[in-house]
N, C-alpha and C positions, 0 to 999 in steps of 0.2 A: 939200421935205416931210421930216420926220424921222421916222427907222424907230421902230417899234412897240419897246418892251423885251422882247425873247425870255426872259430868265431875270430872274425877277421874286423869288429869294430861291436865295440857296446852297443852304442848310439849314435847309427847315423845321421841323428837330425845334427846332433852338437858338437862332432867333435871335430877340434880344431883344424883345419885345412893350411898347413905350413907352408905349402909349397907355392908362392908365386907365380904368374905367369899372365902373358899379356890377356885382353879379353877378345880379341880374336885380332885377325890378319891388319885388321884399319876400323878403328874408331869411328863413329858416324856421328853420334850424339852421344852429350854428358860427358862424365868420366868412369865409365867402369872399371873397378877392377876385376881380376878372375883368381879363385885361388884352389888346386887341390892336393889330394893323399890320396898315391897308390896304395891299395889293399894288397893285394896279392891276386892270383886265380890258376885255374889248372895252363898249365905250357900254351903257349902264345896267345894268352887271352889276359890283356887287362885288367883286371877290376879296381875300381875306386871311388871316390868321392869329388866333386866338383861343384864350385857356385859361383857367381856372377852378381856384381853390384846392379841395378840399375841406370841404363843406359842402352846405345845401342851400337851394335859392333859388326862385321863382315868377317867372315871364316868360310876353309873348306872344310871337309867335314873327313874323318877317318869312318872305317865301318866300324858301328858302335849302336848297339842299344841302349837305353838308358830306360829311369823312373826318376820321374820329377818327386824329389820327397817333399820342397816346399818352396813356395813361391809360386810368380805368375810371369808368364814371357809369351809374346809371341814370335814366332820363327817362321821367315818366310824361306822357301827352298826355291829357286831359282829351278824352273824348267827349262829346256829348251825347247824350243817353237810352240810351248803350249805357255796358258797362264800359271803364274807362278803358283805355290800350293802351301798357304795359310795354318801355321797349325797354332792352336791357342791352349797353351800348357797353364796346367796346375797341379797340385798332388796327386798323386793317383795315374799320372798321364805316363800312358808308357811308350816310346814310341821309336822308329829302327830307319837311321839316318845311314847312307850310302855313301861309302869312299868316291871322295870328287863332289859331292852336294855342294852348292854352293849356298850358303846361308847366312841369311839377317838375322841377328838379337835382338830383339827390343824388350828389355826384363823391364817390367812394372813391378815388380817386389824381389827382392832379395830373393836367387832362384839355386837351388841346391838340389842336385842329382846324385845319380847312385849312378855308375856303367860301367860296360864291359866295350870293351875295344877289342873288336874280333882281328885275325889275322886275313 
C-alpha cells in the first residue's frame, strides 16, 4: 500500500498555478484572469491553490473553505430577501462559502487562497 503524500506544496505563497481557468461565471470589470493547482486531500475533499488577477467577476460558489494567503478582495454574497453580506479579505482571512452563493469578486491585489472543496 503506498503512503499518503504528507507535504503537498513547499511554498504556498509561490508556487506556480498552471492550471487556467475563467475568473468566474461573467466578467463585470477589468480583465481578470484566474489560475489554479490541485493538491491533493483525504476522498472527496479538494485541496488546492487558486488566485485571481485584479478585476471583478460574478460566480456561484461550490462548498468550500478557504485562507486568503495574499492579496486583498472584496466579496459580496448575494442574500436573498436580506442585504447583501460584505466580506473584506486579506491574509489571514479565513472564511466558508455555501454551495449555490452567489458571489461578486472585486480583487484590489493579486488574491491567492489555499481551499478545500467539501463534498
Amino acid at each position: 500500500m503506498r503512503a499518503p503524500r504528507r507535504l503537498l506544496c513547499a511554498d504556498a505563497l509561490s508556487a506556480d498555478l498552471p492550471e487556467p481557468l475563467p475568473a468566474g461565471e461573467a466578467v463585470i470589470a477589468g480583465a481578470p484572469t484566474a489560475r489554479y493547482l490541485e493538491l491533493a486531500g483525504p476522498e472527496g475533499v479538494e485541496v488546492g491553490l487558486w488566485e485571481m488577477t485584479p478585476g471583478s467577476a460574478r460566480d456561484t460558489e461550490a462548498e468550500e473553505v478557504f485562507v486568503v494567503l495574499a492579496g486583498r478582495a472584496t466579496v459580496t454574497v448575494a442574500v436573498d430577501g436580506d442585504d447583501d453580506e460584505v466580506l473584506e479579505l486579506a491574509a489571514g482571512s479565513v472564511v466558508h462559502l455555501h454551495a449555490g452563493d452567489r458571489t461578486t469578486w472585486t480583487v484590489h491585489e493579486p488574491l491567492r487562497k489555499l481551499y478545500l472543496q467539501l463534498p
